[in-house]
C-alpha positions, -999 to +999 in steps of 0.1 A: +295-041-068+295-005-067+278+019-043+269+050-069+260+022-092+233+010-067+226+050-058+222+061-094+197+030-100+178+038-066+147+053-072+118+030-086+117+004-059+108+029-032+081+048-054+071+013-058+073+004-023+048+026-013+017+005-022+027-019+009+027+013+028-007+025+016-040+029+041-055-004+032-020-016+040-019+000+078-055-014+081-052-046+074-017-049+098-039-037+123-068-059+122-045-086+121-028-076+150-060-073+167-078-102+153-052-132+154-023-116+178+006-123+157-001-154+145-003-141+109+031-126+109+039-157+086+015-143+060+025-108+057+065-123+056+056-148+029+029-120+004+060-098+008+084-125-003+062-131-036+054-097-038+093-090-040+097-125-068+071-102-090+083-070-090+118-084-098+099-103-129+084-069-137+112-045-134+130-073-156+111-069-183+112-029-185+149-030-182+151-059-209+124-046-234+122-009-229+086-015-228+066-015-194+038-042-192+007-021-202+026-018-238+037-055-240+000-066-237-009-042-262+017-061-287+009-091-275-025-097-267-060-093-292-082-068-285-111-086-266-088-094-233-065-066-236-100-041-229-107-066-204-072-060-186-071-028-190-110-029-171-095-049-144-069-028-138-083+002-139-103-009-110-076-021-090-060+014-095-096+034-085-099+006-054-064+019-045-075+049-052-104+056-024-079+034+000-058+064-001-087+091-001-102+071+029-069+076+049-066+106+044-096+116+056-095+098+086-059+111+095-071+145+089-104+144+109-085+132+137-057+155+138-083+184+141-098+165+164-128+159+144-134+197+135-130+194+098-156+166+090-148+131+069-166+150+038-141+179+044-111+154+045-122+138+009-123+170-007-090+183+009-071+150-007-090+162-042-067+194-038-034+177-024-033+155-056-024+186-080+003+197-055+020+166-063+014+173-103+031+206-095+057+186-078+061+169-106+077+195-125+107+195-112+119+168-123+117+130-111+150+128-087+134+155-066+099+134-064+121+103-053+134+120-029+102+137-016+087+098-016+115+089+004+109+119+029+072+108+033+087+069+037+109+083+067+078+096+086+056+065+082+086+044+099+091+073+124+057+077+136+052+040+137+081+028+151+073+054+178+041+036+188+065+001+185+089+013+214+058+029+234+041-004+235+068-025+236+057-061+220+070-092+230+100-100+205+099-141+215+061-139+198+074-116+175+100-140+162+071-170+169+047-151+142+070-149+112+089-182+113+063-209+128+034-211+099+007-217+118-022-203+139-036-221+169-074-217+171-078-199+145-114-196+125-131-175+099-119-142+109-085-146+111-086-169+078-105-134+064-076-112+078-049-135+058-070-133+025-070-098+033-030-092+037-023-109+006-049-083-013-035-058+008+005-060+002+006-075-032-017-051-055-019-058-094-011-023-108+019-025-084+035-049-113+026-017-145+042+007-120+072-006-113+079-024-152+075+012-163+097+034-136+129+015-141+126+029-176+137+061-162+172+050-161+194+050-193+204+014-198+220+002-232+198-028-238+220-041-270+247-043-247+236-079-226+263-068-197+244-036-188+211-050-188+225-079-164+245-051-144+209-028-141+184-060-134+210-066-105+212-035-089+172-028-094+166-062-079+190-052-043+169-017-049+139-034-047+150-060-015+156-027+007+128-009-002+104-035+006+124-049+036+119-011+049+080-016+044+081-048+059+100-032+092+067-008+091+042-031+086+050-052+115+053-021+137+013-016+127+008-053+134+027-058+167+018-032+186-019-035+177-014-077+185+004-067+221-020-039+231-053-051+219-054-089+217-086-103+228-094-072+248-132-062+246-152-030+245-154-026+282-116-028+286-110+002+266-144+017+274-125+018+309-094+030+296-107+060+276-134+070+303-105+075+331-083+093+305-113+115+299-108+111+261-141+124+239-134+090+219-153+069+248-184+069+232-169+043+201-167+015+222-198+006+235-196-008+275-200-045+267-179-074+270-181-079+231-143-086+213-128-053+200-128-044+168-104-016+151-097-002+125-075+034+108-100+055+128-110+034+166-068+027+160-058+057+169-083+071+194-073+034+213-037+042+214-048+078+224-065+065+255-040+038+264-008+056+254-014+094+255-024+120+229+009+121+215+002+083+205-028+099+186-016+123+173+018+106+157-006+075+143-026+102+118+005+116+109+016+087+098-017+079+085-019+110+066+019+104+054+008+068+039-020+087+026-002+115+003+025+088-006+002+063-023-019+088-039+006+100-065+017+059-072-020+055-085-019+083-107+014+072-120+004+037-125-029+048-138-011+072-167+012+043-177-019+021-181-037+043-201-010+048-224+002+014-228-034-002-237-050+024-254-026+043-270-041+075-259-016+106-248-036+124-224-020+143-201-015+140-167-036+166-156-069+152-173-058+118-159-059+122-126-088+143-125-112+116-144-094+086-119-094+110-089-136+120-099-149+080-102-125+078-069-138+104-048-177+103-060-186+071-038-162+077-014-177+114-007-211+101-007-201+074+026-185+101+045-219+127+041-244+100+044-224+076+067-202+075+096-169+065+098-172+026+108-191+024+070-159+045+056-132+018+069-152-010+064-151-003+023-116-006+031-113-043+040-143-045+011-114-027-014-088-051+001-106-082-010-112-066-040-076-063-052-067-101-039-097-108-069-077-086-093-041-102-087-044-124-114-049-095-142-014-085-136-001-116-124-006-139-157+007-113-180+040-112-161+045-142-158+038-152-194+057-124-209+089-127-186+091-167-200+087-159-236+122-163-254+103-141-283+099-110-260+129-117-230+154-131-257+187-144-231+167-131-202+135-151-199+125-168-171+141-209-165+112-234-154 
């Protein structure tokens, strides 16, 4: 084992990691935290878990092939259900795609404390996506590093609101290890479906098959491939073990603070911190409900502005990092099967147009609560498109014809 070995192959897993970082991500840890406690610690352990078995499978057959999945189908599948996946996939990347926009625009609104409207955030995240392009230029190293950066701050600002709040580690420990939930009924049972959409996302699996293609591996030489599926598959563990530290940050802190409390508690709360956020929770003994936006004016009233103030940030940072994974995913996609070489410019701009069009049209007609509730709407969504990507990798990583040595045992 060899340190630069494992630093010359780092890279991928963390671009890849991102899409357990993403909005929908954060506001589904949250919901659970509020909804179940952390009785569904289990859930997010064991999506994580699988989600880490697939991306190994996918990584495994870039490095083996030199083909990322998008092109396999093309080679291997007829015409009628290779559209079809492409369809499915497609939507899965624009879902994605209006998670992160969402964010975004939530995280901005309340860092200006509501001065530049949700509309106003949707088309400032239009403009941020072509910084990123420009980014791109320089080379993808520098963008690895820049993903990394924007990683850093998510488990900053979130761990920040961890050791504010403080959450009880024997529950802690209690949520990821006993698989089970005591009283639970049809919303927490909505929250798990909901994880499982949320961490493991379809176009996760084109993403990742295609970025470990960035490294130069001899694949006629069977000791090198070995040697780079290795060291992308301990990539790949750290990564997501990172974004499973900041994911249960989100979830504990939300399950110690805001348990069972109702709309009267924190109605309380944010009237005798004289916060201008009162007026979202109604003075009623109904259970509280959060989500990206009442999440952060609650921890502003119980914890300070600061609290506020770092949750957006991270918000925001979970926002910018997932937007550029969906345009990369969305490019390899394309490419792979259609054929077409378009470049990345145009790309983004058709994805980031059917992304932004509906999402621009909630945040002028509607208020925020319809905003973040398309977001648990998108996150059921992408638990309906797992099996689009999920099939193909598992069928193609067991084929002998296509994996040759490599392919999957039973």
């Amino acid at each position: 084992f060899s340190f630069r070995k494992l630093w010359a192959f780092t890279g991928p897993g963390f671009l890849m990691s991102i899409a357990y970082l993403d909005p929908g991500n954060i506001e589904s840890d949250l919901q659970s935290g509020a909804v179940a406690g952390f009785k569904l610690l289990w859930v997010l352990l064991l999506a994580t878990v699988i989600g880490l078995l697939l991306q190994r499978l996918a990584a495994r057959l870039g490095v083996v092939t030199g083909l990322h999945l998008a092109e396999v189908c093309h080679r291997q599948y007829r015409k009628a259900p290779r559209i079809i996946l492409w369809l499915m996939v497609e939507l899965a990347i624009i879902g994605s795609d209006m998670q992160e926009v969402i964010g975004s625009a939530i995280a901005i609104n309340l860092l200006s404390m509501g001065k530049v409207p949700l509309w106003g955030g949707v088309l400032i995240t239009i403009a941020d996506t072509f910084v990123f392009l420009f980014l791109d230029k320089y080379g993808l190293r520098k963008l690895e590093a820049f993903f990394g950066f924007l990683i850093t701050i998510m488990a900053v600002t979130f761990g920040y609101e961890y050791v504010t709040v403080r959450p009880s580690q024997r529950q802690l420990l209690q949520g990821l290890f006993v698989p089970y939930c005591r009283g639970c009924g049809t919303p927490q049972l909505e929250q798990a479906v909901g994880i499982v959409g949320a961490v493991i996302m379809p176009h996760n699996m084109y993403l990742h098959s295609a970025l470990v293609k960035s490294r130069q591996v001899n694949r006629s030489n069977k000791r090198e491939v070995r040697e780079a599926n290795k060291y992308f598959f301990i990539e790949s563990c750290i990564a997501l073990f990172v974004s499973f530290i900041i994911n249960i940050f989100v979830v504990t802190v939300f399950a110690e603070a805001f348990f069972e409390k109702t709309n009267a508690d924190v109605n309380a709360v944010c009237r005798n911190a004289s916060s201008p956020h009162t007026v979202l929770f109604p003075n009623n003994n109904e259970t509280l409900e959060v989500d990206i936006y009442k999440g952060g004016a609650v921890l502003g009233c119980y914890f300070g502005p600061a609290a506020l103030y770092i949750w957006a940030i991270g918000i925001l940072a979970a926002g910018q990092s997932s937007t550029m994974t969906g345009t990369y995913s969305g490019q390899f996609v394309m490419e792979g099967f259609l054929n077409l070489r378009w470049s990345r410019f145009a790309r983004v701009l058709l994805t980031r147009s059917i992304a932004v069009t509906p999402t621009l049209f909630v945040a002028i007609f509607q208020d925020v609560e319809h905003l973040t509730g398309m977001n648990d709407f998108l996150n059921v969504l992408m638990s309906l498109q797992l099996p689009f990507a999920l099939i193909p990798v598992l069928t193609f990583t067991s084929l002998p014809s296509v994996m040759n040595d490599f392919a999957n045992g039973l």
